[in-house]
C-alpha positions as CSV (number, residue, x, y, z in Angstrom):
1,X,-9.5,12.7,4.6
2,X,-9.2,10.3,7.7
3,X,-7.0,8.2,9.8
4,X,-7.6,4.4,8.5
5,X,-5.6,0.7,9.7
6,X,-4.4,-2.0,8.0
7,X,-5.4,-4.7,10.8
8,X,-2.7,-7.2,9.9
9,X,-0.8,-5.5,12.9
10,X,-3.8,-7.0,14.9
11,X,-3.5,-10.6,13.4
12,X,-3.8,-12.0,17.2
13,X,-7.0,-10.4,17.7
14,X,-10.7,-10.9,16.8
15,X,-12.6,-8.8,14.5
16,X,-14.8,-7.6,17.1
17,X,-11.7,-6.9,19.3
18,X,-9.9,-5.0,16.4
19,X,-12.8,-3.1,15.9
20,X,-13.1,-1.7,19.9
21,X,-9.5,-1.0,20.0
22,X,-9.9,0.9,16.9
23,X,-12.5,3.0,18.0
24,X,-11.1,4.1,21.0
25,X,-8.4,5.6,19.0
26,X,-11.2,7.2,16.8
27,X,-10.7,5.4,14.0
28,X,-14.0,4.0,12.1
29,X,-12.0,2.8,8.9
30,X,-10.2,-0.9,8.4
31,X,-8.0,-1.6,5.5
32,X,-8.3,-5.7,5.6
33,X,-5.9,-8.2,4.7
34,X,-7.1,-11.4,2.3
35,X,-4.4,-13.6,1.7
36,X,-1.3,-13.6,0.8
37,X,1.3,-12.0,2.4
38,X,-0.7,-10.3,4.9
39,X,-3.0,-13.1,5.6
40,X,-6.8,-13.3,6.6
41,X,-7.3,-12.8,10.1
42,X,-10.3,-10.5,9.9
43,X,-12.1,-10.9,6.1
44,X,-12.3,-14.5,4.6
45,X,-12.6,-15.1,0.8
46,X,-14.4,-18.2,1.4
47,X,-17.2,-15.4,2.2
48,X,-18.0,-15.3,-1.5
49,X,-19.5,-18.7,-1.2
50,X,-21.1,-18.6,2.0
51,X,-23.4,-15.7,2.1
52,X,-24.6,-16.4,6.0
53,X,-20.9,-15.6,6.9
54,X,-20.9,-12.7,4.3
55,X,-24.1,-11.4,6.1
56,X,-23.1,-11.6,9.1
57,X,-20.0,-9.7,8.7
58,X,-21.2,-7.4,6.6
59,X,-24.0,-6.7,9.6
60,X,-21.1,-6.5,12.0
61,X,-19.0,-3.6,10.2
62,X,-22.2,-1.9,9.2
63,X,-24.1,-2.0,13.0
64,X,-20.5,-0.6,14.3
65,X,-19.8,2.0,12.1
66,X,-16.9,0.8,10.2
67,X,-16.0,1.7,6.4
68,X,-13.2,-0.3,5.1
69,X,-11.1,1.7,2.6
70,X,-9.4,-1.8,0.6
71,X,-9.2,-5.1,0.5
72,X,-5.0,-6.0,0.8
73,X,-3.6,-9.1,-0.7
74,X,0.2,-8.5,-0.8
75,X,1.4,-11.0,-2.9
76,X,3.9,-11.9,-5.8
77,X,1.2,-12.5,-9.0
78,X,4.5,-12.8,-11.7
79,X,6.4,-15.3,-9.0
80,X,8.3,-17.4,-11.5
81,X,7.4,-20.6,-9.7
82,X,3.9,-21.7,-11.3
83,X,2.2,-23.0,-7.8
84,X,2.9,-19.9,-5.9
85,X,2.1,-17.4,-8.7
86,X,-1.2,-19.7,-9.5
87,X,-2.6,-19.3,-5.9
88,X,-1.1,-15.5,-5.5
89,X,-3.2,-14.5,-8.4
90,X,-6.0,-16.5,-7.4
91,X,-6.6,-14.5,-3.8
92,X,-6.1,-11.6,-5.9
93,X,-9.2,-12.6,-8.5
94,X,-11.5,-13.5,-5.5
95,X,-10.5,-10.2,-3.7
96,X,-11.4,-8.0,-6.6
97,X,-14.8,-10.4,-6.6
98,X,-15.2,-9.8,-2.5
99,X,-14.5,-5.7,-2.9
100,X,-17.4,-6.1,-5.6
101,X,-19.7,-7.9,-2.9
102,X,-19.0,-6.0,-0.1
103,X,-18.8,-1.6,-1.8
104,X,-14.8,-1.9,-1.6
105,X,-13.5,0.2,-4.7
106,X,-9.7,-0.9,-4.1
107,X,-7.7,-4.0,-3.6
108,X,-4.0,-3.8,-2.8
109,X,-1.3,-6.1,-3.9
110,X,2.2,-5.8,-5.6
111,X,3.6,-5.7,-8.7
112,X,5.4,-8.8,-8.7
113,X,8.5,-9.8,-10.4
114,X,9.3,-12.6,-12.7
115,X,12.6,-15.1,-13.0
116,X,15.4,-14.7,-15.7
117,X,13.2,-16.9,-18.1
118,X,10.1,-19.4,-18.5
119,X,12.2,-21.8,-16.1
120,X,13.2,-20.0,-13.4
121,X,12.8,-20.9,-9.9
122,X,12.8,-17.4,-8.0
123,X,12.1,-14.3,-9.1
124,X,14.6,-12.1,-10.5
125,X,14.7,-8.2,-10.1
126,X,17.3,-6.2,-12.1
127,X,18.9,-3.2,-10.6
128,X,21.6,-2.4,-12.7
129,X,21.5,-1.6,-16.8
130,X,24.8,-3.0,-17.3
131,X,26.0,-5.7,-18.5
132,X,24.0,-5.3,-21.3
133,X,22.3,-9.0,-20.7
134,X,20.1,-7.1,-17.9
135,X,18.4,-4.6,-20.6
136,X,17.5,-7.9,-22.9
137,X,16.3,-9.7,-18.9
138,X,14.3,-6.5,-18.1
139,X,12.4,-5.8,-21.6
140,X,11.0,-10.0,-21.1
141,X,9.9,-9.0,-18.2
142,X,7.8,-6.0,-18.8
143,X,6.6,-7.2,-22.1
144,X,6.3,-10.7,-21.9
145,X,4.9,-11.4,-18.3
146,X,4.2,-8.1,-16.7
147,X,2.4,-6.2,-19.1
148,X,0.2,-9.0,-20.5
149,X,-0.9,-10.3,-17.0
150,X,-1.4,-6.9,-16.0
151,X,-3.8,-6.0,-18.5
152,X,-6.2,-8.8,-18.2
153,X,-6.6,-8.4,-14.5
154,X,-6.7,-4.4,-14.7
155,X,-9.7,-4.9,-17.0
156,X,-11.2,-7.7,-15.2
157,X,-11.4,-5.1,-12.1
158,X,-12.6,-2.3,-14.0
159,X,-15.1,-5.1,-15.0
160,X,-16.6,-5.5,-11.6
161,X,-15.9,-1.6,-10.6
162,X,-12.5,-2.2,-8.2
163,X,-9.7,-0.3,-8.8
164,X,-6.3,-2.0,-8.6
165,X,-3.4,-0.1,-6.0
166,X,0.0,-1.6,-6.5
167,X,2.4,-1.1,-3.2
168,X,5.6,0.9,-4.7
169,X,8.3,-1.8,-2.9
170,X,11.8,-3.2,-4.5
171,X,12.0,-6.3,-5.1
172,X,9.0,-6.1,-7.5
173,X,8.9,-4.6,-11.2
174,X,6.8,-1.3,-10.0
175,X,9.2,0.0,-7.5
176,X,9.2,4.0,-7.5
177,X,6.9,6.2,-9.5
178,X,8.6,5.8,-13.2
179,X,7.5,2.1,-13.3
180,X,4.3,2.4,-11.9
181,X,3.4,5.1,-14.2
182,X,5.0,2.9,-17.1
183,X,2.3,0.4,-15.8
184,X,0.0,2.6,-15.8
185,X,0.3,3.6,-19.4
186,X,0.3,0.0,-20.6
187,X,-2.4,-1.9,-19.2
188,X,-4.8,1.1,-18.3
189,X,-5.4,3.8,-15.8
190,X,-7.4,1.5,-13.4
191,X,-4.4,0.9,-11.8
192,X,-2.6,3.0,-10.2
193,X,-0.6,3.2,-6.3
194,X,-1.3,2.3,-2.9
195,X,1.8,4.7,-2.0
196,X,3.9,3.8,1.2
197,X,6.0,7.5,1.5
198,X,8.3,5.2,3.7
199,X,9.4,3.2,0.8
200,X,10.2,6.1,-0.6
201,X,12.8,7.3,1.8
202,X,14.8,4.7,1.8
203,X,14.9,4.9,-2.0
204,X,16.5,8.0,-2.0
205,X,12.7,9.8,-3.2
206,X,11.3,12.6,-1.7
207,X,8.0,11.3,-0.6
208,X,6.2,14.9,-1.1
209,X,7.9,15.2,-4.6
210,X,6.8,12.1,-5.4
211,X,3.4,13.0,-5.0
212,X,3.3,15.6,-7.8
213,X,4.4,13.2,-9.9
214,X,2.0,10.5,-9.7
215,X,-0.8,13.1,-9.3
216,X,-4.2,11.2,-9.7
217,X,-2.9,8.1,-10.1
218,X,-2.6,7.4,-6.1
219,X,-5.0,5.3,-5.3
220,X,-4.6,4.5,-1.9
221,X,-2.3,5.4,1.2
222,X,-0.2,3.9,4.1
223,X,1.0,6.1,6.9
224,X,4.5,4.2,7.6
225,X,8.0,6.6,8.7
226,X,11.4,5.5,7.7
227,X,14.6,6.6,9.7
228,X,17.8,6.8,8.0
229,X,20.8,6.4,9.8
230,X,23.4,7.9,8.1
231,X,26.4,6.4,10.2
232,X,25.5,3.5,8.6
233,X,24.4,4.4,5.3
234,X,27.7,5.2,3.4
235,X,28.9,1.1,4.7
236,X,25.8,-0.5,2.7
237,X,23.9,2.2,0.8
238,X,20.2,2.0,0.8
239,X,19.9,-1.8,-0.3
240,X,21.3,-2.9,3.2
241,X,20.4,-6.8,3.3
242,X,20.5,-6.9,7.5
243,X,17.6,-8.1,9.3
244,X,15.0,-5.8,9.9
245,X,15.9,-6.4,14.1
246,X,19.7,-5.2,13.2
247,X,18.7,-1.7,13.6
248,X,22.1,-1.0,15.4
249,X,23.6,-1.9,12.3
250,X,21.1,-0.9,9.2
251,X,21.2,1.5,7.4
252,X,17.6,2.8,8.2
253,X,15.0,1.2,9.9
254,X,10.8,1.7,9.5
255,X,9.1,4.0,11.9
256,X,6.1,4.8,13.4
257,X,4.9,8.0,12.0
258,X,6.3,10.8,13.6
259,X,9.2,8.8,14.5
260,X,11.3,9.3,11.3
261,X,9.3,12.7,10.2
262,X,7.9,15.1,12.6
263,X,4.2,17.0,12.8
264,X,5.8,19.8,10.0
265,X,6.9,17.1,6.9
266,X,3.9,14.8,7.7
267,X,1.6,18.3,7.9
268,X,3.2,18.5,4.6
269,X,2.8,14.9,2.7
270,X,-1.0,15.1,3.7
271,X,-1.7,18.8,2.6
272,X,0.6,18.1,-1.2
273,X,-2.0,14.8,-1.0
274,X,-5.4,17.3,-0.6
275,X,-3.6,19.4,-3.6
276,X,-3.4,16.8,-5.7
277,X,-6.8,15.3,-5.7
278,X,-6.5,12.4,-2.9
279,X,-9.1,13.0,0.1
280,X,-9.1,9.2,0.8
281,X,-7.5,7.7,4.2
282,X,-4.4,7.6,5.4
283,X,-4.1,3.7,6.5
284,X,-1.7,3.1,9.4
285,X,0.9,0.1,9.1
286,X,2.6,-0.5,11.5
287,X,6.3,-2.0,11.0
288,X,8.7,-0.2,13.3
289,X,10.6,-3.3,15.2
290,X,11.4,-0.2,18.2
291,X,7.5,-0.6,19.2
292,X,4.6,-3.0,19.6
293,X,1.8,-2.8,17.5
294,X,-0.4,-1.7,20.6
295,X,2.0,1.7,21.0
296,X,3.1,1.8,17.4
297,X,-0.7,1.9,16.8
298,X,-1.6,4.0,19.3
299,X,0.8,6.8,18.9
300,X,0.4,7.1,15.1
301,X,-3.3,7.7,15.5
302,X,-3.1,10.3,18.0
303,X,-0.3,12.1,15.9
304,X,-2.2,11.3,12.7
305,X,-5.8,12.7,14.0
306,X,-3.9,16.1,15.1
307,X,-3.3,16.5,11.9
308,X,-5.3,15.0,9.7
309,X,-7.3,17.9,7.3
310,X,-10.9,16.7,7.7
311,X,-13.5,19.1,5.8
312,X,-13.8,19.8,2.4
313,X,-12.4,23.3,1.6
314,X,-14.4,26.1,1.1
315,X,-14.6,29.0,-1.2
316,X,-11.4,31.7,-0.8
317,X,-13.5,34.3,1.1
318,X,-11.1,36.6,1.0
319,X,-10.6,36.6,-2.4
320,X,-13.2,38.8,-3.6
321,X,-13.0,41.0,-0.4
322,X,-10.2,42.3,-0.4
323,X,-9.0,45.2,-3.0
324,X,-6.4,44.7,-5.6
C-alpha cells in the first residue's frame, strides 16, 4: 500500500511544482483530475490527439518517478439537462481512452442522478420512500437512465482494460454501499468504488464496517476525515444544507486525516483494507475549510506514511513453530 494525492488541491500550481512538493512529503503517486468537477490543471485530454504533449508528459512523470493511481473526472453523467450530461459523459469517454494511453487501470467519477422525468431541468435525488410517488420516481431512475447508461460505458472500459470507481457521495444515485453494490450487479463487476470513509461518517456508516461489505469491489481510495459535531447534529441531522465555511454552525465538517479520527481508527480502516484484498494507495484529498491545502497536505502525509503498511506479508512463522 502507499500514500497517493489527488492534485486538484494543487490547481494553482504547475505540474512540475506539484510534483517537488510532493516528493518532499515522500510521496511518488498523483491521482489527476480531467475535467469535470475537479478540473484539468495537471493532465489534459486534448493529450489524446497530440502525442508531442502526450510524450512529453509521459517523459516527465516517468524521468521523476511518479506512478499515477487514476484518472478523476467528478462529474454528473445522468444530469437531466442534455448539454451538461453530453459534455460530463464525454470527459468521462476520453478519460477511460487517456487511462488506456497512458497504463492508468482506474478512472473516477460519480454516479450521477437523473430529474423526475425526460424533461427535467435538475437532477432529482429521492431520500425518502414515502409518498409512494417517490418508489415509482426512483425505480425510472435506476432502470431507465442509470442502469442502461451504466452498462454501456462499464463495458466500453472493460473494452480498453480501465476499471470504473464511482465516488460513494449523496446527491447521486450510488450513495453508500447498498446502491453501489446494486450497480455493481447490474451493469457488471468492472465497476466498482473509489471509497471516501469520510462520506461515510457523515452518513451515519461505519467506515471500517463498510469495508467488509463491499469487499473486492473497492476500487480505489481517498484518505479524507469527517468531524461530527454533535451540539449541532440533533438541530439539522446529517443532511445539514450550511455552507461548508459555517463550521460554527454545521453539523460536521471535513477533516484532514487525523483530524476527525486519530492514528488507532485510521491504523484500523487501512489494516480491514489489507484484509480485504485492497493493497492500492490511499489518495489524499484535501477538503477541511480549518487548513490550507499546503498544511492540510502536509500533515496528512506525515500521519498517513507513519502508518501506512508497506510490505507484502509474509508467511505466519510462528505457526508451525510453536506446539499445539
Amino acid at each position: 500500500m502507499r500514500v497517493g494525492c489527488f492534485t486538484a488541491l494543487l490547481a494553482q500550481f504547475s505540474l512540475d511544482q506539484v510534483i517537488e512538493k510532493l516528493k518532499s512529503l515522500d510521496i511518488t503517486t498523483v491521482e489527476l483530475g480531467t475535467g469535470n468537477y475537479p478540473g484539468d490543471p495537471h493532465c489534459k485530454l486534448s493529450m489524446l490527439e497530440d502525442e508531442a504533449a502526450f510524450q512529453a508528459f509521459k517523459d516527465k512523470i516517468g524521468a521523476n518517478g511518479i506512478s499515477i493511481s487514476a484518472l478523476s473526472c467528478h462529474g454528473e453523467p445522468l444530469h437531466p439537462d442534455p448539454a451538461i450530461r453530453q459534455a460530463n459523459q464525454e470527459v468521462q469517454r476520453k478519460s477511460i481512452l487517456l487511462a488506456e494511453k497512458l497504463g492508468v487501470p482506474v478512472v473516477i467519477d460519480f454516479s450521477g442522478c437523473p430529474g423526475e422525468s425526460e424533461n427535467s431541468k435538475y437532477p432529482n435525488w429521492v431520500t425518502s420512500p414515502w409518498p409512494p410517488h417517490y418508489q415509482e420516481l426512483l425505480k425510472w431512475q435506476w432502470e431507465k437512465v442509470a442502469i442502461p447508461f451504466w452498462k454501456e460505458r462499464v463495458k466500453f472500459a472493460a473494452d480498453h482494460g480501465v476499471k470504473i470507481a464511482l465516488e460513494m457521495h449523496p446527491g447521486f444515485l450510488v450513495y453508500n454501499p447498498e446502491t453501489m453494490l446494486r450497480l455493481r450487479e447490474a451493469v457488471g463487476e468492472n465497476i466498482g468504488a473509489n471509497y471516501d470513509p469520510s462520506h461515510m461518517f457523515w452518513q451515519g456508516i461505519d467506515p471500517i464496517k463498510a469495508i467488509r461489505i463491499l469487499g473486492d469491489a473497492i476500487f480505489h481510495v481517498h484518505a479524507k476525515d469527517t468531524q461530527i459535531y454533535d451540539y449541532n447534529l440533533p438541530r439539522t441531522g446529517v443532511l445539514d444544507m450550511k455552507l461548508y465555511t459555517d463550521e460554527r454552525n454545521r453539523a460536521w465538517i471535513f477533516r484532514t486525516v487525523g483530524y476527525g479520527h486519530g492514528a488507532e481508527w485510521w491504523g484500523e480502516f487501512i489494516s480491514t483494507l489489507r484484509m480485504y484484498g485492497y493493497d492500492y494507495v490511499l489518495s489524499i484529498e484535501h477538503e477541511d475549510s480549518l487548513m490550507s491545502p499546503n498544511e492540510g497536505l502536509t500533515k496528512a502525509a506525515a500521519f498517513l506514511n507513519s502508518l501506512i503498511i508497506r510490505e507484502a506479508p509474509t508467511a505466519p512463522w510462528w505457526v508451525d513453530n510453536v506446539s499445539a
